[in-house]
N, C-alpha and C positions, 0 to 999 in steps of 0.2 A: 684782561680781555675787555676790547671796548664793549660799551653796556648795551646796543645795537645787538652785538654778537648774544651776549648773555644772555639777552631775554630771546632772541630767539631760540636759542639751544634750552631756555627753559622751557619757550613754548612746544618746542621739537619733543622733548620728551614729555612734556603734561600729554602732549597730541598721541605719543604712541603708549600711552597708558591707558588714555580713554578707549584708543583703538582696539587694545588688546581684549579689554573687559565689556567693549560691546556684544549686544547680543549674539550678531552675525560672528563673532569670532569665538565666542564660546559658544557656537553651534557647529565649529567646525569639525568636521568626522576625522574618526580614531580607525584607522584602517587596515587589513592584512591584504596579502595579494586575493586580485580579484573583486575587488572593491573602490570605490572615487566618489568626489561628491556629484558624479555624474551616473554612475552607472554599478549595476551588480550579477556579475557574473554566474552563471550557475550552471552547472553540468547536471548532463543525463543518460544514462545511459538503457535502450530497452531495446527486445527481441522485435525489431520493424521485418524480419525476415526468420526464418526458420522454423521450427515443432511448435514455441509459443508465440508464432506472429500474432496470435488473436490480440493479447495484451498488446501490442504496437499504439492501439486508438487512444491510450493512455497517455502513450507522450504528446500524442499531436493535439490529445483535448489542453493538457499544461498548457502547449506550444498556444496555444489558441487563448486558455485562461492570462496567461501573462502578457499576451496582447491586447488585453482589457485593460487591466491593471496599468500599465505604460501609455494607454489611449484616455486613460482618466488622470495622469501624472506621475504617474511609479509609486516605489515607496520612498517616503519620506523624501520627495522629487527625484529620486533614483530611479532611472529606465534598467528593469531586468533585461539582461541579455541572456536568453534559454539557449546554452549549446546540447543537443542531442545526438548522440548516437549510436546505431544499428551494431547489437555483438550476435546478434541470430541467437541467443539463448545458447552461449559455448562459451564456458570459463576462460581459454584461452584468450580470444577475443574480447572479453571483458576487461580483463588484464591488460592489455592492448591500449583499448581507450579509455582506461582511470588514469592509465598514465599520460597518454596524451592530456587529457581535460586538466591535469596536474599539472603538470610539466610543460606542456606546451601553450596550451588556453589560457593556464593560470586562474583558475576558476577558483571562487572563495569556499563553494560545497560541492558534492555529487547530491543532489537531490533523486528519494526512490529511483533507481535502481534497480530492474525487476528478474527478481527470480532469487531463488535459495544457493543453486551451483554459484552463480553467477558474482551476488555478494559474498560467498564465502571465500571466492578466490579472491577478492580483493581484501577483506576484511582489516587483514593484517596490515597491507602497505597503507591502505587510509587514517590506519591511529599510528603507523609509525613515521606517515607523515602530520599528523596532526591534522589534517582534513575533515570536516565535518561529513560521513556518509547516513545523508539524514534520511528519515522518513522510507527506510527501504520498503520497495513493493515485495514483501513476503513476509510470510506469519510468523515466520520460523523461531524456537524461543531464544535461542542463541544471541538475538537481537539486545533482548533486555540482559544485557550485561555491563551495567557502567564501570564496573571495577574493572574487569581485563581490557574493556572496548571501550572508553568512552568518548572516542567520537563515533560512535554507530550504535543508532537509533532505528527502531521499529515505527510500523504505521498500524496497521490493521490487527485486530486478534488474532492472538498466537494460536499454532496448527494445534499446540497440544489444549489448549483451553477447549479449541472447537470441539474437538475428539472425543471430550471427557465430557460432555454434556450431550452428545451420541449415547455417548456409553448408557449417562444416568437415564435415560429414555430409555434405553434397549434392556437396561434392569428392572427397569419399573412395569414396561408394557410389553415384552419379550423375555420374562427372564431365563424362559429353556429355550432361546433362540442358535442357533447354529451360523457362525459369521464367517464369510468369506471375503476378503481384502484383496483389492487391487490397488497396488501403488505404485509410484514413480522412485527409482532403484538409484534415491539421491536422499539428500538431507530432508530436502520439502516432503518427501513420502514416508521416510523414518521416523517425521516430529508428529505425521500426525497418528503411526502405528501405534508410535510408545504411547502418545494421549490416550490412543482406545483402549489398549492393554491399561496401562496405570488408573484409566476411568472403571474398567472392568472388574479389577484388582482381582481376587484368590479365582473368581469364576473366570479369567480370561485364558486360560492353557483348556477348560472342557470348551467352553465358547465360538473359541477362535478356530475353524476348524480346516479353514486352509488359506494361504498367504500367494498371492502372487505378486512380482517385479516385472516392470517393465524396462526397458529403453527409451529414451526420448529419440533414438533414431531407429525404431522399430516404426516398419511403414502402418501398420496396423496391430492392435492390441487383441483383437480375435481369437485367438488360437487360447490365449486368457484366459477372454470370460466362456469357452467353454469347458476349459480344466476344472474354475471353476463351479460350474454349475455340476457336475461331475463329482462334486466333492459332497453333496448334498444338501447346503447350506438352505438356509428362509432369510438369509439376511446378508444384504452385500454394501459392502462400505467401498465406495468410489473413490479414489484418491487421486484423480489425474487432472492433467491443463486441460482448456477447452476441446483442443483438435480429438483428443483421446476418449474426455469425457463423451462426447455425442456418440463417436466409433459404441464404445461400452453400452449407450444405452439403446439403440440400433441393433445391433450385437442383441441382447439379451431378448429384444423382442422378436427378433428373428427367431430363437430357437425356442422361446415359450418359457423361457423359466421367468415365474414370476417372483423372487425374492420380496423383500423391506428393503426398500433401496433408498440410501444415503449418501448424498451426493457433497463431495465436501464446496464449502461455498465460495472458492475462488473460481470455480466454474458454472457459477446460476446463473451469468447471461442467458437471458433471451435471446438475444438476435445472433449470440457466436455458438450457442451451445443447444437449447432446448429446441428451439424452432429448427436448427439444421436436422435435431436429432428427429423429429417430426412429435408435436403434441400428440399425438395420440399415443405416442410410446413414451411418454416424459409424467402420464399422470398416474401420482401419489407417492410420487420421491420427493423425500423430504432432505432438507438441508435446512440453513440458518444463513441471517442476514443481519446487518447493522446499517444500510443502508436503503433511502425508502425508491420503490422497486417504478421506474417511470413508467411502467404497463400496467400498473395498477389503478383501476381507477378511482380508489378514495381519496389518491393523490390531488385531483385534479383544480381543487381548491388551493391548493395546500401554497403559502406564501413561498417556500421555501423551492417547492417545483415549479411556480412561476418562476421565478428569478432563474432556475436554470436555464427554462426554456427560453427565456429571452437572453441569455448568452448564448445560448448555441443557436439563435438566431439571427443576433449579430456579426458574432464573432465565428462561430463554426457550424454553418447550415446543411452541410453535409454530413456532418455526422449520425451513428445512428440511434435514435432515442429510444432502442430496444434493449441497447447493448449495457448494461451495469458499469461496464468496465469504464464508459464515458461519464456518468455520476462520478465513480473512482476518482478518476483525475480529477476533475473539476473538485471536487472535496479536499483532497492531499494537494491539492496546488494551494485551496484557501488556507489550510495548517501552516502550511509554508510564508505565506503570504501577514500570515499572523507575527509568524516568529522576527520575520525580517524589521514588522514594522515597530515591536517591540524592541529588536537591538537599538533602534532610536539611529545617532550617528554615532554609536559605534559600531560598526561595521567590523569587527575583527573574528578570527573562525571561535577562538573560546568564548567571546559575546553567545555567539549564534547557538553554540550546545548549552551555555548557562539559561538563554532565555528557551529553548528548546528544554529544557530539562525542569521549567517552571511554568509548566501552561497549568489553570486552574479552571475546572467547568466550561473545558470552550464547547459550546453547542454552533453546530452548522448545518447551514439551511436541509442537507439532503440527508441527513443523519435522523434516526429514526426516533421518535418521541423516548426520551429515560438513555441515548449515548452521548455521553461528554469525553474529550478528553483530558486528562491529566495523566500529568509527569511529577518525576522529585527526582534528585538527584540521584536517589537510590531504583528508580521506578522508570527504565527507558521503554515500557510499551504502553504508549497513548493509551491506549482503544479495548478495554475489556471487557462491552457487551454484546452479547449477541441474544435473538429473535427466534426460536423454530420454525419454521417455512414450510410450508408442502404445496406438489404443485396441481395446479385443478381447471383445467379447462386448457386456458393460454397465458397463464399467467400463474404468481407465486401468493398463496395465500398464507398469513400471519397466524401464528398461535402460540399461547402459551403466555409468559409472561417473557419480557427481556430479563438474560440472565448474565450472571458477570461470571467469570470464573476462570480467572487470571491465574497463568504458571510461571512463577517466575525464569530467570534463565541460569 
């Protein structure tokens, strides 16, 4: 080889050895479908029409969060692309478009996902595709199952935890109390039965003294809550979506019965639930919260409610800052927005449940003084405190202490 040739061909490879071990090239991302050093895919799927449209303002607040996020550079200069879409809260439908956002979009996760039917119909094809179905919007405890599930992961306190801290109030400040249950005639209404029963324990068969089911395509719940008030109960445990919950609590001040009313807390909006039901029938139900309540005014200080309000000033001015369910999203968007930026560049879906399955102490701004979340491998439900609430004027007043009390799945 003339020696022209040689040293070039040695400088050729010195050059793509320096190249290779430059910084920029071992930053380059490690990726699965739905993923680039451009962009990062994410599905969604929620009820924008049907029995739970209320939950809808959920996706559009994400839709709204992750256009901050991509207006300030993405993650790790990655622009999120949020696909969403409307299953009207009906498993079939649901099923429908996981596969789409699968199969078609190519999406790297289903990010929350809202409702219990809804996720359970998918459950299975998202770990048999290996799919990360993260951060589901439901309590339900079936979530936290890493061994049979794990790609699907929970967000909020589980139904049965809330239930069972119902209970321990209702045995300590009611314990010859008479309870009459209204719930939804699905998974989300059986997790939170068995919590009050298992919270209840030997006294829940005298306690419990009548049980109603609903439909979610029952136009009205009525005929219900006068069975049971008929039943004779001083204590009514509420178990339903927004649309239902207000109907129930209308309903019961219609006919004068005044129970201990327990309102389970995916329904404590303000602006979709209490206020439609009208404040004057909504005061001294009590429920529980992990979330700080934007009608409250101790808030008003508070760094953490600044900061939302100035995103949904920005980014989403129409929204309503009555509504909890807008906190929601903007909070389960930041967990999200955590996890991604901890995959660093690797981008691949078992990245995303390893760093998902390793969050330690994360506190966020709308999160209520004493809730963090943590994970482990063995541990897929973030989120296990909650607050007792009761409600008093136009708004939800705090008491007690925050309390954990986490079921496994």
């Amino acid at each position: 080889m003339p020696a022209f040739e040689w040293r070039w061909a040695t400088f050729s490879a010195a050059l793509a050895i320096a190249v290779a071990m430059s910084p920029a090239a071992l930053a380059q991302g490690k990726y699965d479908t739905g993923a680039s050093d451009t962009e990062i895919k994410i599905g969604n799927i929620m009820p924008y029409s049907g029995p739970a449209s209320a939950y809808g303002v959920i996706g559009r607040t994400e839709a709204a969060y992750f256009n901050k996020i991509n207006a300030e550079g993405g993650i790790n200069g990655r622009k999120i692309n949020f696909i969403s879409y409307d299953d009207g809260y009906s498993p079939p439908k649901t099923v429908e478009q996981a596969r789409k956002l699968v199969e078609s979009d190519e999406v790297l996760l289903i990010f929350n996902s809202l409702g219990t039917p809804p996720n359970s119909a998918i459950q299975k094809y998202m770990n048999a595709k290996k799919v990360p179905q993260l951060f589901v919007a439901t309590g339900a405890t079936k979530w936290n199952d890493p061994k049979d599930f794990p790609w699907t992961m929970g967000w909020q306190p589980n139904y049965q935890s809330e239930s069972r801290i119902y209970a321990k109030y209702i045995l300590k400040d009611h314990p010859n109390g008479k309870i009459a249950v209204l719930y939804q005639n699905d998974d989300y209404g059986k997790d939170y039965l068995k919590g009050l029963k298992d919270g209840l324990g030997a006294k829940a068969g005298s306690m419990i003294v009548a049980e109603e089911s609903y439909e979610t395509t029952e136009p009205t719940i009525d005929s219900h809550i006068v069975t049971l008030k008929a039943s004779g109960a001083d204590i009514f445990f509420n178990v339903t979506t927004p649309k239902f919950a207000a109907q129930a609590i209308r309903k019961i001040a219609e006919i004068g019965w005044k129970p201990v009313h327990f309102l389970n807390n995916v329904s404590v909006s303000i602006g979709s639930v209490m206020k439609p039901a009208g404040f004057e029938n909504d005061q001294g139900i009590i429920s529980s919260a992990y979330l700080k309540d934007p009608t409250d005014p101790q808030w008003k200080d508070d760094a953490g409610m600044k900061e939302w309000s100035a995103f949904l000033d920005k980014y989403f001015p129409d929204a309503n800052r009555s509504d909890i369910n807008v906190v929601y999203g903007y909070t389960v968007a930041q967990g999200l927005v955590h996890v991604l930026k901890a995959c660093g560049n690797d981008l691949t879906r078992a990245n995303v449940m390893k760093q998902a399955a390793n969050i330690r102490d994360l506190e966020l701004g709308m999160f209520l003084p004493g809730v963090k979340v943590n994970t482990s491998p063995t541990d897929f439900a973030p989120i296990s405190q909650l607050q007792l609430e009761r409600f008093k004027g136009d708004s939800w007043e705090r008491f007690g202490d925050v309390i954990s009390s986490d079921v496994g799945g």
